[in-house]
PDB file with one MODEL, atoms N, CA, C and O in Angstrom:
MODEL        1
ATOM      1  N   UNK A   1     -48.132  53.074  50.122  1.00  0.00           N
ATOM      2  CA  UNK A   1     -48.799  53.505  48.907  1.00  0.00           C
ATOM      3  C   UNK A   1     -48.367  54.943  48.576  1.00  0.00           C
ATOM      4  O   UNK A   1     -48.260  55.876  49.371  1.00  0.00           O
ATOM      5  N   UNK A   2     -48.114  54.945  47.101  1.00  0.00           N
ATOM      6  CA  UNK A   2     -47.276  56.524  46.725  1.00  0.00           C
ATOM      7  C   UNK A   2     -49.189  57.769  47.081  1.00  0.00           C
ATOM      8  O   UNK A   2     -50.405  57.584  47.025  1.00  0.00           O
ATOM      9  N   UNK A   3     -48.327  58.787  47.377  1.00  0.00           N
ATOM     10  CA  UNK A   3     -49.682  59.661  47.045  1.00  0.00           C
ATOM     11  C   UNK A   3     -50.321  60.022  45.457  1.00  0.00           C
ATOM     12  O   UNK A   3     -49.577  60.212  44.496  1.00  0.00           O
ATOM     13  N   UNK A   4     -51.667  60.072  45.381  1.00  0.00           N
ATOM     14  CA  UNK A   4     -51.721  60.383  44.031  1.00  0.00           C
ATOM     15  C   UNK A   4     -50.444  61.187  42.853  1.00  0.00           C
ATOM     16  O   UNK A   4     -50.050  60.663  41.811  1.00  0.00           O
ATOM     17  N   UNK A   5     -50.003  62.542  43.392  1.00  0.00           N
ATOM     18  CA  UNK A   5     -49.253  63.404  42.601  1.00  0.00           C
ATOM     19  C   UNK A   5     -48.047  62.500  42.357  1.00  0.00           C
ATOM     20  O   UNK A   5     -47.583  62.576  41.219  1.00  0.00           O
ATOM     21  N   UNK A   6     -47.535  61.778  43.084  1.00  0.00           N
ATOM     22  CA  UNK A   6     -46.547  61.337  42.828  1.00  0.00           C
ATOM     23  C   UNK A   6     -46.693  59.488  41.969  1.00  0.00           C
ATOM     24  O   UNK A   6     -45.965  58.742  41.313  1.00  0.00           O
ATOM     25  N   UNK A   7     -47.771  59.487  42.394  1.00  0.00           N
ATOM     26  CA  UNK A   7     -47.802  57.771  41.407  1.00  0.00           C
ATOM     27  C   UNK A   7     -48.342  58.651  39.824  1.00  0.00           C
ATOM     28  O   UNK A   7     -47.555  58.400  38.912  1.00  0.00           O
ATOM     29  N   UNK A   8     -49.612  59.674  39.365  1.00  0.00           N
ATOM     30  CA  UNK A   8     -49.313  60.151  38.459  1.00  0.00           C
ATOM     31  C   UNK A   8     -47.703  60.770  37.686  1.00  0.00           C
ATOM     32  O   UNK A   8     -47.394  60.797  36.495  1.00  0.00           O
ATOM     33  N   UNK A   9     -47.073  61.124  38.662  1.00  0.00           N
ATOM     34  CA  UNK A   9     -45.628  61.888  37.841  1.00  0.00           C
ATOM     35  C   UNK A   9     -44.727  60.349  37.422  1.00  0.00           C
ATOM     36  O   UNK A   9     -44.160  60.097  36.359  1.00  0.00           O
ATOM     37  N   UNK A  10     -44.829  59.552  38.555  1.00  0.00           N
ATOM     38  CA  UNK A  10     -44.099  58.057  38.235  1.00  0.00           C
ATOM     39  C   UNK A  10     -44.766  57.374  36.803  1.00  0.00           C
ATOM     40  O   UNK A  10     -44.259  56.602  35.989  1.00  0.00           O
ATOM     41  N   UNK A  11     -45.994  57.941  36.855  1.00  0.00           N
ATOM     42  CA  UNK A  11     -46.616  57.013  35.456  1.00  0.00           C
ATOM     43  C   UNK A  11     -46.233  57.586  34.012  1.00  0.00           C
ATOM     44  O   UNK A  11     -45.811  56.984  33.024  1.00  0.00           O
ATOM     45  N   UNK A  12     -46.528  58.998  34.212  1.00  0.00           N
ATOM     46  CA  UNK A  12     -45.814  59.736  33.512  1.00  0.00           C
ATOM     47  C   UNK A  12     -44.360  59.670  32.528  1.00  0.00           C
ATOM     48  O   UNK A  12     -44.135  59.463  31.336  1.00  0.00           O
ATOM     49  N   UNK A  13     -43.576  59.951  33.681  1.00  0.00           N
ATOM     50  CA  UNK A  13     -41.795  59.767  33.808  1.00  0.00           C
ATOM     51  C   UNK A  13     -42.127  57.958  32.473  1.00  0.00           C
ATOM     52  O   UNK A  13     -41.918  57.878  31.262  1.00  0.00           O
ATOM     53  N   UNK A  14     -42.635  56.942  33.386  1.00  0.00           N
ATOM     54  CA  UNK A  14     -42.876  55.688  32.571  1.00  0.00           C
ATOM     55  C   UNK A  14     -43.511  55.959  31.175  1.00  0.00           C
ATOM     56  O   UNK A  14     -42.872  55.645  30.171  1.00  0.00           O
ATOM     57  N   UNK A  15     -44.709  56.514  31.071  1.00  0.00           N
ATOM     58  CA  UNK A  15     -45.161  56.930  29.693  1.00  0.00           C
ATOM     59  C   UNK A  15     -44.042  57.686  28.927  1.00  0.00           C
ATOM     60  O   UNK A  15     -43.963  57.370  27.740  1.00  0.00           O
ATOM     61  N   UNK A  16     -43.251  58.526  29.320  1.00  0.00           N
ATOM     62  CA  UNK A  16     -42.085  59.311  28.613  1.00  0.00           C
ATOM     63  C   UNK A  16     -40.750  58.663  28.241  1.00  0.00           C
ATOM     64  O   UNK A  16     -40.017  58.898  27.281  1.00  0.00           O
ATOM     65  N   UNK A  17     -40.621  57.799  29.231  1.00  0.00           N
ATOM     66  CA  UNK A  17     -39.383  56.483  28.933  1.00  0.00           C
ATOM     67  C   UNK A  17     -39.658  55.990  27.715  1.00  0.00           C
ATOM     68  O   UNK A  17     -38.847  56.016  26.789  1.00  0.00           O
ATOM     69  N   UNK A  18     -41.002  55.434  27.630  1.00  0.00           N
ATOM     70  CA  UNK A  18     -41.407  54.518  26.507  1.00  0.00           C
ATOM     71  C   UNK A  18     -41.537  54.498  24.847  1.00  0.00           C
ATOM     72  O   UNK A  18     -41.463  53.665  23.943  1.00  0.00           O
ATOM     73  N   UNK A  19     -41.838  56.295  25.039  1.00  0.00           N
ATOM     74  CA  UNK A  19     -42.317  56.971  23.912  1.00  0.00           C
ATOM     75  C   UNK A  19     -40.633  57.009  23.671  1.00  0.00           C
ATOM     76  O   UNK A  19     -40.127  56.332  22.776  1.00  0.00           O
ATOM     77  N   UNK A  20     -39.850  57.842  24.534  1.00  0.00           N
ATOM     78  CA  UNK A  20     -38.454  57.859  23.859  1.00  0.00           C
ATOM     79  C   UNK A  20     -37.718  56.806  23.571  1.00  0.00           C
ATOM     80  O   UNK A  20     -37.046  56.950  22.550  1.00  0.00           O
ATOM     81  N   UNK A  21     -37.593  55.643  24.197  1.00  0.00           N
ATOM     82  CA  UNK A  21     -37.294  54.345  23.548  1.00  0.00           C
ATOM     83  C   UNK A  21     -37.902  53.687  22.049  1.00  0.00           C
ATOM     84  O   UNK A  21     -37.328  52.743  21.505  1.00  0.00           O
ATOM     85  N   UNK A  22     -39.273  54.397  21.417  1.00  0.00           N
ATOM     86  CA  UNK A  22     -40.056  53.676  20.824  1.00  0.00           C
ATOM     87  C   UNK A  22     -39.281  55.123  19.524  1.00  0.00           C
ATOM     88  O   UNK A  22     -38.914  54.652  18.448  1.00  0.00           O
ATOM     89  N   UNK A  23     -39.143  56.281  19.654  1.00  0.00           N
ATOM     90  CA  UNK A  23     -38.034  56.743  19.061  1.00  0.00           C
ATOM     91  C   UNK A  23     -36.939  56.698  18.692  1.00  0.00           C
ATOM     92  O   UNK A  23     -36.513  57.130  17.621  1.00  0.00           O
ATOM     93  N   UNK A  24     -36.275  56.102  19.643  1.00  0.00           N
ATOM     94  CA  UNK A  24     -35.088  55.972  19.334  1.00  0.00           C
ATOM     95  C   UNK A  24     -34.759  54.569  18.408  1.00  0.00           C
ATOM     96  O   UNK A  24     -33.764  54.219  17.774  1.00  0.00           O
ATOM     97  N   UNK A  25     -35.484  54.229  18.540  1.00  0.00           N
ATOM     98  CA  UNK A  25     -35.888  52.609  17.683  1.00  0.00           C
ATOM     99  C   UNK A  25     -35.818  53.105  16.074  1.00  0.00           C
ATOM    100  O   UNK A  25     -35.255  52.555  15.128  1.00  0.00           O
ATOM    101  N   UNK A  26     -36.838  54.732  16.134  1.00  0.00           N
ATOM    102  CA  UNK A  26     -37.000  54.816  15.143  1.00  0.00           C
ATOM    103  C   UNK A  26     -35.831  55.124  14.211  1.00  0.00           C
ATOM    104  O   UNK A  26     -35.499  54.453  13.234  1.00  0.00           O
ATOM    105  N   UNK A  27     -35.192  56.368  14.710  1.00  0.00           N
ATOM    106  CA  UNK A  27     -33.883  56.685  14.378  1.00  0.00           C
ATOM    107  C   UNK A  27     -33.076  55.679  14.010  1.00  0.00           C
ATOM    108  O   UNK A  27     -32.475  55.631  12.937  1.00  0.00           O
ATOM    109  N   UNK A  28     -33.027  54.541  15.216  1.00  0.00           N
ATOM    110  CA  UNK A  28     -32.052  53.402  14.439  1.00  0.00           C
ATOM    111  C   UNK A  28     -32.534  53.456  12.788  1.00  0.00           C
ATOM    112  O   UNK A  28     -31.965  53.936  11.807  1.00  0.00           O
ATOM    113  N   UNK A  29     -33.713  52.814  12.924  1.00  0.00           N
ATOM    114  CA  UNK A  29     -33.934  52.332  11.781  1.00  0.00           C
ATOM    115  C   UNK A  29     -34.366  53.503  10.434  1.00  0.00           C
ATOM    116  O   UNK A  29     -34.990  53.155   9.432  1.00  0.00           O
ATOM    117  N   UNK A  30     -34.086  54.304  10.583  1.00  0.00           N
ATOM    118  CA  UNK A  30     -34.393  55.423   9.497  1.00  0.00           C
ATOM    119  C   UNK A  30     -32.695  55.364   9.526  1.00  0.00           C
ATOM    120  O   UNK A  30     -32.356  54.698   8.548  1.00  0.00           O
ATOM    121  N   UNK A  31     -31.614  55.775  10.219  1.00  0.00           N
ATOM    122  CA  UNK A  31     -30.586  55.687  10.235  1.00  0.00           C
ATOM    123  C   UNK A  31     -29.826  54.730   9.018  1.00  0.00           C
ATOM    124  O   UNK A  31     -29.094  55.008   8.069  1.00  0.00           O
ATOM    125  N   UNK A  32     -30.538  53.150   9.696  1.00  0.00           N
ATOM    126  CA  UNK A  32     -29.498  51.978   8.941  1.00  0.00           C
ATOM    127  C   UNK A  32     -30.347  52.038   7.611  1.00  0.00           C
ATOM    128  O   UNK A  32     -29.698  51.897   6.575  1.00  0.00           O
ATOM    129  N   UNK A  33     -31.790  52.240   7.492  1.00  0.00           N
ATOM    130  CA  UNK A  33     -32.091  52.863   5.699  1.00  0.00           C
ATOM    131  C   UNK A  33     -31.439  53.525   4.621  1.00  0.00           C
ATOM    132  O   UNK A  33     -31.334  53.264   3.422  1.00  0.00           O
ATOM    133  N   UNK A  34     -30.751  55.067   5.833  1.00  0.00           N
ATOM    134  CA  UNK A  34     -30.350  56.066   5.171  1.00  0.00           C
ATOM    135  C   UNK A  34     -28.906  55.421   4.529  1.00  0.00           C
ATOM    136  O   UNK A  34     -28.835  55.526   3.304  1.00  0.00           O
ATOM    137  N   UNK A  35     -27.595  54.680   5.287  1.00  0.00           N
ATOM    138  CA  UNK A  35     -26.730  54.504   5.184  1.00  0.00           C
ATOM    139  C   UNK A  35     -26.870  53.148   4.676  1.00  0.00           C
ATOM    140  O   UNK A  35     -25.776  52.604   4.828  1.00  0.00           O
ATOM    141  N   UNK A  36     -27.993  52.064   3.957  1.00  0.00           N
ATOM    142  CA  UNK A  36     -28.071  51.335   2.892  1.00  0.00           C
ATOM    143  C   UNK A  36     -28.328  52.239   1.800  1.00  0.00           C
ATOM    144  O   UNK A  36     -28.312  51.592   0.753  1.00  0.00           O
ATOM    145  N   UNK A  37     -28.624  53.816   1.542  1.00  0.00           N
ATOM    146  CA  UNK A  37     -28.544  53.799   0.251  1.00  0.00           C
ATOM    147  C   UNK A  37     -27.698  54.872  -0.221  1.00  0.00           C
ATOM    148  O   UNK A  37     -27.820  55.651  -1.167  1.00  0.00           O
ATOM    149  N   UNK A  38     -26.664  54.698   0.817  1.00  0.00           N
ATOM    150  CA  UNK A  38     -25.961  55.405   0.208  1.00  0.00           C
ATOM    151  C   UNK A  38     -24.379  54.816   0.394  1.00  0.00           C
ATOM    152  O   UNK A  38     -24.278  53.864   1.168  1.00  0.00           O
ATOM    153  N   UNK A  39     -23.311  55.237  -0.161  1.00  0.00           N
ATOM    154  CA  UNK A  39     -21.807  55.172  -0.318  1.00  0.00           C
ATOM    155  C   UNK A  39     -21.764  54.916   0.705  1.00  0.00           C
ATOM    156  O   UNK A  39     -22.631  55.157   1.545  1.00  0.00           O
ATOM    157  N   UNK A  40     -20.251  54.106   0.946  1.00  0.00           N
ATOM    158  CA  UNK A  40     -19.511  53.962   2.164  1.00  0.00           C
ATOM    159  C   UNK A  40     -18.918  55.201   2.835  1.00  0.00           C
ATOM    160  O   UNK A  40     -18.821  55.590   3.999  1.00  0.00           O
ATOM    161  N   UNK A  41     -18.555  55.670   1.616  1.00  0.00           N
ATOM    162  CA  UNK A  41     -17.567  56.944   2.126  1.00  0.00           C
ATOM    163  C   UNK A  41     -18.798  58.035   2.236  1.00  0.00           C
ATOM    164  O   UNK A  41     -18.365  58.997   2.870  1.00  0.00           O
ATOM    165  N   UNK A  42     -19.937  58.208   1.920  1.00  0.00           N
ATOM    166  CA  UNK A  42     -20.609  59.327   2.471  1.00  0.00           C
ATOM    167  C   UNK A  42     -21.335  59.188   3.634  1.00  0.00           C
ATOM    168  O   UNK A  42     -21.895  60.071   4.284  1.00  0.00           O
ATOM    169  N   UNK A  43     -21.246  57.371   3.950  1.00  0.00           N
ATOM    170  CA  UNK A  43     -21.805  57.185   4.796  1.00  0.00           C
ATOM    171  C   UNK A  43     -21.131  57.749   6.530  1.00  0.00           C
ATOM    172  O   UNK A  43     -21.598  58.344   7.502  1.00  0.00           O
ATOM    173  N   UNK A  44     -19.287  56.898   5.997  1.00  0.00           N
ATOM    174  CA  UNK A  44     -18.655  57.666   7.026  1.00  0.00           C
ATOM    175  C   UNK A  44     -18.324  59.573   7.403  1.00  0.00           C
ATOM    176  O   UNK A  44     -17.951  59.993   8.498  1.00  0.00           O
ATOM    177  N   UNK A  45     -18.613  60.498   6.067  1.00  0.00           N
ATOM    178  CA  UNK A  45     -18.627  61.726   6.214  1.00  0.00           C
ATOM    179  C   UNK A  45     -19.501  61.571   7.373  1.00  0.00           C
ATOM    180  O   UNK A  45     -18.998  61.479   8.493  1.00  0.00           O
ATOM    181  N   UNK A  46     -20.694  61.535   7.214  1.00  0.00           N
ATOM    182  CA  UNK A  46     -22.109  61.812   7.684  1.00  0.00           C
ATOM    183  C   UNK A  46     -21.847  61.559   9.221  1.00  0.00           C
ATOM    184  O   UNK A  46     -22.073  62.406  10.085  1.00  0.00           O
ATOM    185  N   UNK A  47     -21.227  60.003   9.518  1.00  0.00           N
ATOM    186  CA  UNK A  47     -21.081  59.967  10.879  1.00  0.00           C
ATOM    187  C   UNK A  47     -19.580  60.437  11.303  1.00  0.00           C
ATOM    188  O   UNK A  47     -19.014  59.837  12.217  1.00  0.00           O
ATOM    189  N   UNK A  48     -19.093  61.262  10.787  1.00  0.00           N
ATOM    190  CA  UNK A  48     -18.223  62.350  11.325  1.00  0.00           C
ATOM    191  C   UNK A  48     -18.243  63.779  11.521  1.00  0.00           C
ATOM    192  O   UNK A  48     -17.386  64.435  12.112  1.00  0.00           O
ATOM    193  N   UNK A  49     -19.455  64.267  10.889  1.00  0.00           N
ATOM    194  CA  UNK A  49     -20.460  65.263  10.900  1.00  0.00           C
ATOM    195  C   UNK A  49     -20.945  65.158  12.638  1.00  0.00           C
ATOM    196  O   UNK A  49     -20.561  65.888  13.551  1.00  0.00           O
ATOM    197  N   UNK A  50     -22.040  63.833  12.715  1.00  0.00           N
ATOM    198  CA  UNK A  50     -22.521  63.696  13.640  1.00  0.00           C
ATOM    199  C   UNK A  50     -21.624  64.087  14.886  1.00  0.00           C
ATOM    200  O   UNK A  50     -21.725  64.968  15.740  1.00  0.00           O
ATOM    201  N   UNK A  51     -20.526  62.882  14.603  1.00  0.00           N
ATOM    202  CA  UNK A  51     -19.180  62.980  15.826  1.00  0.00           C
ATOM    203  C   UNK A  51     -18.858  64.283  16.573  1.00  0.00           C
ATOM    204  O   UNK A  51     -18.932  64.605  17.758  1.00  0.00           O
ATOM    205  N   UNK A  52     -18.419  65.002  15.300  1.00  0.00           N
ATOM    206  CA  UNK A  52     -18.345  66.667  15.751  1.00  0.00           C
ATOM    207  C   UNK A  52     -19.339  67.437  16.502  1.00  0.00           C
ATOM    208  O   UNK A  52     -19.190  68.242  17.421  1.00  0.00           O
ATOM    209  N   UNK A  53     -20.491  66.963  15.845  1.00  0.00           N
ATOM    210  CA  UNK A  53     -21.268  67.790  16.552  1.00  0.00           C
ATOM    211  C   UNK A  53     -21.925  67.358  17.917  1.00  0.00           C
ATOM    212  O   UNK A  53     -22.568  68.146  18.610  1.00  0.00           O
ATOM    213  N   UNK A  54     -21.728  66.159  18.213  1.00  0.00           N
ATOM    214  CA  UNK A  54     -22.206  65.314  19.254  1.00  0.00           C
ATOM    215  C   UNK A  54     -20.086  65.703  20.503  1.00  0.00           C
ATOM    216  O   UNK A  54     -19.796  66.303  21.538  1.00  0.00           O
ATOM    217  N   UNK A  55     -19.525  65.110  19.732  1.00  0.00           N
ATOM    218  CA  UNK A  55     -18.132  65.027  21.128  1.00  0.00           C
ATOM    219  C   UNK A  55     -17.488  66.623  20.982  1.00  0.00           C
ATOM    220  O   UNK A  55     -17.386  67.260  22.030  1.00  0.00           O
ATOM    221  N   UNK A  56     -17.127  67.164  19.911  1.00  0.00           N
ATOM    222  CA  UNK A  56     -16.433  67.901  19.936  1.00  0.00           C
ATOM    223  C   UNK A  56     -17.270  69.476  20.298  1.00  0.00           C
ATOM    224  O   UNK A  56     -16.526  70.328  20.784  1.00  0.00           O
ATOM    225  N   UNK A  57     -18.557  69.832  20.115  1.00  0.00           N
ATOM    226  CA  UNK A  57     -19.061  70.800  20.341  1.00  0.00           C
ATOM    227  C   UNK A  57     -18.575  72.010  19.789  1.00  0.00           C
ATOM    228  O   UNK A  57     -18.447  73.069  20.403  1.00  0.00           O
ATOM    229  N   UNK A  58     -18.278  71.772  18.445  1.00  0.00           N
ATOM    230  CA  UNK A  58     -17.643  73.103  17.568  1.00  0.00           C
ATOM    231  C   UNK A  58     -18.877  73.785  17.353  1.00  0.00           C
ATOM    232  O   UNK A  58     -20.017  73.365  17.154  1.00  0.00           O
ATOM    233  N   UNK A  59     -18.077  75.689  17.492  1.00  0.00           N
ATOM    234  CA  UNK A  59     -19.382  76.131  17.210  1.00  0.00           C
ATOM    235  C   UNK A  59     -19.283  76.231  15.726  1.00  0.00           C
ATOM    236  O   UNK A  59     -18.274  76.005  15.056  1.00  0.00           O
ATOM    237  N   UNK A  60     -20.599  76.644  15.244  1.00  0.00           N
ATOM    238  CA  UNK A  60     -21.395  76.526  13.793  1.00  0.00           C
ATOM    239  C   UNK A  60     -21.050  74.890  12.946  1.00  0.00           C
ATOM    240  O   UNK A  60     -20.660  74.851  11.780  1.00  0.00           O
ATOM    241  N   UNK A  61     -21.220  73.989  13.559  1.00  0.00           N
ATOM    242  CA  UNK A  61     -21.565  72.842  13.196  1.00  0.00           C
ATOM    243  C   UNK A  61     -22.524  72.356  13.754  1.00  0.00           C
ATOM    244  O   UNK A  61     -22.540  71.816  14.860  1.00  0.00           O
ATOM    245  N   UNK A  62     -23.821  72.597  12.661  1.00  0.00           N
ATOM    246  CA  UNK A  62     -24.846  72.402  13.803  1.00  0.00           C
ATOM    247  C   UNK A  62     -25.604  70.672  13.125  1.00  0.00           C
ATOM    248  O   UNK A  62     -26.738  70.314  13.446  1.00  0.00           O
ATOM    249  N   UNK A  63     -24.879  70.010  12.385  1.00  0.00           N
ATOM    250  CA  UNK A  63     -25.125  68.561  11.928  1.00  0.00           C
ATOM    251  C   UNK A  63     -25.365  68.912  10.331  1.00  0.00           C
ATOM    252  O   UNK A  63     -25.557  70.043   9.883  1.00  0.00           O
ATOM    253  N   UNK A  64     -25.309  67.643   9.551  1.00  0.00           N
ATOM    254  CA  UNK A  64     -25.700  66.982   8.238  1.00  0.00           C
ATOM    255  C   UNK A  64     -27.214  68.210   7.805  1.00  0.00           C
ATOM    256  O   UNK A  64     -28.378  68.335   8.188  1.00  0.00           O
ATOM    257  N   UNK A  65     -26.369  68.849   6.888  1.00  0.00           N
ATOM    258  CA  UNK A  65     -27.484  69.618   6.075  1.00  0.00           C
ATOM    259  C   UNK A  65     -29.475  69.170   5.854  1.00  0.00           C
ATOM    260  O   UNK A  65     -30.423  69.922   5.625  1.00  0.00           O
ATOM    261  N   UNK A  66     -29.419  67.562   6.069  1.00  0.00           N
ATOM    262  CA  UNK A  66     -30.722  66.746   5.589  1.00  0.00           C
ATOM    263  C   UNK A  66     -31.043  67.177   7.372  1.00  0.00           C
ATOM    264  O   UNK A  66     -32.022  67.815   7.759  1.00  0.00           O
ATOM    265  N   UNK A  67     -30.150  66.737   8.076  1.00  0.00           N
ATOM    266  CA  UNK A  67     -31.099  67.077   9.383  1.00  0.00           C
ATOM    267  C   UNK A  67     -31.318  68.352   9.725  1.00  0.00           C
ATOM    268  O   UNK A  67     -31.730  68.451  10.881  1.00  0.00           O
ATOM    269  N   UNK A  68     -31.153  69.720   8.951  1.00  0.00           N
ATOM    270  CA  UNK A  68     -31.506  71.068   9.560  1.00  0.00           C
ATOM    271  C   UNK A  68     -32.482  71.159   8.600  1.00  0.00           C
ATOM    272  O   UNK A  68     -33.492  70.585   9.008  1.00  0.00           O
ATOM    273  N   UNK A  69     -32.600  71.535   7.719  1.00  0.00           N
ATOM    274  CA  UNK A  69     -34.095  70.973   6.945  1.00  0.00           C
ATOM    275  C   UNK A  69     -35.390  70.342   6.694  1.00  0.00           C
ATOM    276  O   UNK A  69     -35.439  69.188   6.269  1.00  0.00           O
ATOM    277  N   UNK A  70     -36.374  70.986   6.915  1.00  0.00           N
ATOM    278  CA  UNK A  70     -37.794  70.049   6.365  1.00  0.00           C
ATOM    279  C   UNK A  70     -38.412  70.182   5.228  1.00  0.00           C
ATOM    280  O   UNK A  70     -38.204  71.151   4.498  1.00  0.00           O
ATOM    281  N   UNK A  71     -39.366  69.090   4.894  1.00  0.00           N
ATOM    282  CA  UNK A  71     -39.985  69.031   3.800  1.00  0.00           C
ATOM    283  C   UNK A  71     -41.186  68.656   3.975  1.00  0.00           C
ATOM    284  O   UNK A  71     -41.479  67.604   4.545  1.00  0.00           O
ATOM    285  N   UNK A  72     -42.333  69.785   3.325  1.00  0.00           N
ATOM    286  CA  UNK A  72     -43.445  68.549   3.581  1.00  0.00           C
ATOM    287  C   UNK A  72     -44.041  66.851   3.102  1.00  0.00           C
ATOM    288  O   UNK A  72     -44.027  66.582   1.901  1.00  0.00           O
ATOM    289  N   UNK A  73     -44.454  65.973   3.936  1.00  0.00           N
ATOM    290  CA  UNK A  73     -44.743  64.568   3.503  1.00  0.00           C
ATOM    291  C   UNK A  73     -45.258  64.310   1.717  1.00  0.00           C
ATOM    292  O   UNK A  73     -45.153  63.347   0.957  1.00  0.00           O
ATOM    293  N   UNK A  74     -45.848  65.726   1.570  1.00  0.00           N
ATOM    294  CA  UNK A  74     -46.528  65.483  -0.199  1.00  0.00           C
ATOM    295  C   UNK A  74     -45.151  65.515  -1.330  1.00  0.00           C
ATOM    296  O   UNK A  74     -45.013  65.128  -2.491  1.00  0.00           O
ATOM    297  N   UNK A  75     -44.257  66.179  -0.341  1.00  0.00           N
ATOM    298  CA  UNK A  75     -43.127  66.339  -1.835  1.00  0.00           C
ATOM    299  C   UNK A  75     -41.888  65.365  -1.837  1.00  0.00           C
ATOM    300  O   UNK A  75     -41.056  65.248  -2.736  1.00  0.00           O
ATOM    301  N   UNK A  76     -41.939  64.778  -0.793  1.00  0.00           N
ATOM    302  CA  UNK A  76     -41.014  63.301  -0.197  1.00  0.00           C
ATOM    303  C   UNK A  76     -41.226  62.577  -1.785  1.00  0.00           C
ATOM    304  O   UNK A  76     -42.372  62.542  -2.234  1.00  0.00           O
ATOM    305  N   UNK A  77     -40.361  62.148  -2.403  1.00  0.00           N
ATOM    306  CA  UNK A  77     -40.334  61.188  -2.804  1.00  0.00           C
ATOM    307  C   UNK A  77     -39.411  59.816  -2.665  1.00  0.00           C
ATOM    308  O   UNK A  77     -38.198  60.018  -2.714  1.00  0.00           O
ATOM    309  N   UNK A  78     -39.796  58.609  -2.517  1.00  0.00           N
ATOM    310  CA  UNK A  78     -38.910  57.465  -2.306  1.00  0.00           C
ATOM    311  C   UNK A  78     -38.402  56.752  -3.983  1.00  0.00           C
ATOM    312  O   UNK A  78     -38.889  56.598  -5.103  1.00  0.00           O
ATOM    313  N   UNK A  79     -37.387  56.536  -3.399  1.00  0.00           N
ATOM    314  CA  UNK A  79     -37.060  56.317  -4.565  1.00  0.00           C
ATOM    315  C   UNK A  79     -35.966  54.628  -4.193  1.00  0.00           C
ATOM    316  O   UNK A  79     -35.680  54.409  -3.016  1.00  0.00           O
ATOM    317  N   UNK A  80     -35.575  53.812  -5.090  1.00  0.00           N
ATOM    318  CA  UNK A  80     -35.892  52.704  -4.680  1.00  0.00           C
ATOM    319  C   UNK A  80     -34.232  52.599  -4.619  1.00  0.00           C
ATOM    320  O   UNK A  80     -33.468  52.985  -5.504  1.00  0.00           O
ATOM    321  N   UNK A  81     -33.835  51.930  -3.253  1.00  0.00           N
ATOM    322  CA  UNK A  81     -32.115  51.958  -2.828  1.00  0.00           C
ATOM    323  C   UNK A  81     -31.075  51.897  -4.268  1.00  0.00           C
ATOM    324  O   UNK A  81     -30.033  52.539  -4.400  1.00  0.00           O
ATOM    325  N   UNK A  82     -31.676  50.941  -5.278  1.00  0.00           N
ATOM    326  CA  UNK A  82     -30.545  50.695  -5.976  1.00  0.00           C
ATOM    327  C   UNK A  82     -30.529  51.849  -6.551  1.00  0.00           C
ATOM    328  O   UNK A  82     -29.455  52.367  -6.248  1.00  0.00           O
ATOM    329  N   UNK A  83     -31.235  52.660  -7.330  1.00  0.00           N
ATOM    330  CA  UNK A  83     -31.153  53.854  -7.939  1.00  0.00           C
ATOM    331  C   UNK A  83     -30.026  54.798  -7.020  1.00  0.00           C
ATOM    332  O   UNK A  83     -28.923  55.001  -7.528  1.00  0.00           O
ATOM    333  N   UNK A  84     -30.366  55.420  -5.529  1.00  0.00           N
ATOM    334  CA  UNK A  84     -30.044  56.233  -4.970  1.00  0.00           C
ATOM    335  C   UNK A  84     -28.558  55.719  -4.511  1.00  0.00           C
ATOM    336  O   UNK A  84     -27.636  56.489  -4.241  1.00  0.00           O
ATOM    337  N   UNK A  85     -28.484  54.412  -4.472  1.00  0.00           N
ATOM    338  CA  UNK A  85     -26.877  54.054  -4.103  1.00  0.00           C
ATOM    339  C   UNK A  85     -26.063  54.631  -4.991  1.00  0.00           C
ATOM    340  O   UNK A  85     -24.967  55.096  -4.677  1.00  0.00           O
ATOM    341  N   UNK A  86     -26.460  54.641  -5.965  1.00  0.00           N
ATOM    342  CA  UNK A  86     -25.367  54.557  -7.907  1.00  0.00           C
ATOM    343  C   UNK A  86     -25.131  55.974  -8.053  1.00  0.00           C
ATOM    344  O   UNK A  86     -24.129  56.315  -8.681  1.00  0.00           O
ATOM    345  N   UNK A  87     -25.976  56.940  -7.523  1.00  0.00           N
ATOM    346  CA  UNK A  87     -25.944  58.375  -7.196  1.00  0.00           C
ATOM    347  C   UNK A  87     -25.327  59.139  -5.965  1.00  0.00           C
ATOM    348  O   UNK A  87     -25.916  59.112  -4.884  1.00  0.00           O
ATOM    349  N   UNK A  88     -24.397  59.676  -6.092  1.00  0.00           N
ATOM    350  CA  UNK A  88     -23.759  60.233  -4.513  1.00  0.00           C
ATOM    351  C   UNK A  88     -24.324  61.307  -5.099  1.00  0.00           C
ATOM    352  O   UNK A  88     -24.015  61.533  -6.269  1.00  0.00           O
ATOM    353  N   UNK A  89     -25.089  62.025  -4.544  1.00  0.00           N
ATOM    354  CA  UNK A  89     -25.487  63.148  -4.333  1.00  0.00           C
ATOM    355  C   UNK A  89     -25.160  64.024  -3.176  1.00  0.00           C
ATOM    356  O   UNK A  89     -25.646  65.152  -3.099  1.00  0.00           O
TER     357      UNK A  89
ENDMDL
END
C-alpha cells in the first residue's frame, strides 16, 4: 500500500493528466474551427508560423499574432464560417 503523500501526489499527477488531455481536445477542436473558416493558404501560413516557433526556435517569433492577444468574452463576436471564409483578413 502507497503511503498517504504519495497515493495523494499519484492522484494528483492523474487529476493533471486528465485536465491536460481534456485541453488538448480542446485546442484540436478550436484549431480545426479556426482553419474551416478560413483560406487554404492562410491556413498553411499559420501552421508555418506555428512550425517556426515550435522546431526552429527563432528568436522574436513568438507565434500567430491571434495567439499573443486577448479579448474580453463581451466583445468576441462569432460570426458565421461562410461570411469569414470569403474574407482573408
Amino acid at each position: 500500500m502507497l503511503p498517504p503523500q504519495r497515493h495523494d501526489a499519484w492522484k494528483s499527477e492523474s487529476q493533471l493528466e486528465n485536465r491536460r488531455q481534456e485541453l488538448k481536445k480542446e485546442v484540436s477542436e478550436a484549431e480545426r474551427v479556426l482553419f474551416s473558416t478560413t483560406s487554404k493558404e492562410m491556413t498553411k501560413g499559420i501552421e508555418a508560423v506555428w512550425e517556426l516557433q515550435r522546431e526552429e526556435n527563432l528568436q522574436g517569433i513568438l507565434g500567430p499574432l491571434y495567439d499573443l492577444i486577448s479579448c474580453p468574452a463581451e466583445y468576441v463576436i462569432v460570426h458565421p464560417p461562410s461570411c469569414i471564409a470569403s474574407h482573408d483578413v
